[in-house]
N, C-alpha and C positions, 0 to 999 in steps of 0.2 A: 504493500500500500504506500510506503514512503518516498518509492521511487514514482509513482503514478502521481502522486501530491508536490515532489518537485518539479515533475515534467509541469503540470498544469500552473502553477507558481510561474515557473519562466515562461509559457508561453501566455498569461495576462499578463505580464510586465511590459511583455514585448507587446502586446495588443494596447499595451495601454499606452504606452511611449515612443510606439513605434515611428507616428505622425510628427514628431518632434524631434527624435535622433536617430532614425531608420533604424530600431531594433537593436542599436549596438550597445550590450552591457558591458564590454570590456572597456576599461581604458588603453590599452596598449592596444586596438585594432582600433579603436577615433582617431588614434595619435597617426600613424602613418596618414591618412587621408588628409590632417588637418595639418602636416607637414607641407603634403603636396597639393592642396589646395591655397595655401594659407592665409586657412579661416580659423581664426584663436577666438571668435567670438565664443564665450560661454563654455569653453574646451575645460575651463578648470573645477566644471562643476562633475566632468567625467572622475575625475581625481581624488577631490574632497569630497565627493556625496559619498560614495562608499567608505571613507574613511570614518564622515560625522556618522553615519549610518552603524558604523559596528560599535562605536561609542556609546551612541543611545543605545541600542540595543545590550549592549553589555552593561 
């Protein structure tokens, strides 16, 4: 059941976020794009969301 509740987990994140960052939860796969684009708008919330995120959560 745990593995079936993470699949579904990542795939509303992605449904939910997807219209705004095209689905990508990694920061290291934004970062090449936003290298060769270079678009640093809002790239550092790639970085410190997950960071604040495991803070609160912990």
């Amino acid at each position: 059941l745990a593995p079936l509740l993470v699949g579904l987990t990542l795939a509303v994140n992605i449904l939910a976020i997807g219209s705004y960052t095209g689905g990508s939860l990694n920061p290291a796969r934004s970062l090449g794009p936003a290298i060769f684009a270079h678009q640093w708008d809002d790239h550092f919330v790639y970085w410190i969301g997950p960071i604040v995120g495991a803070i609160v959560a912990g």
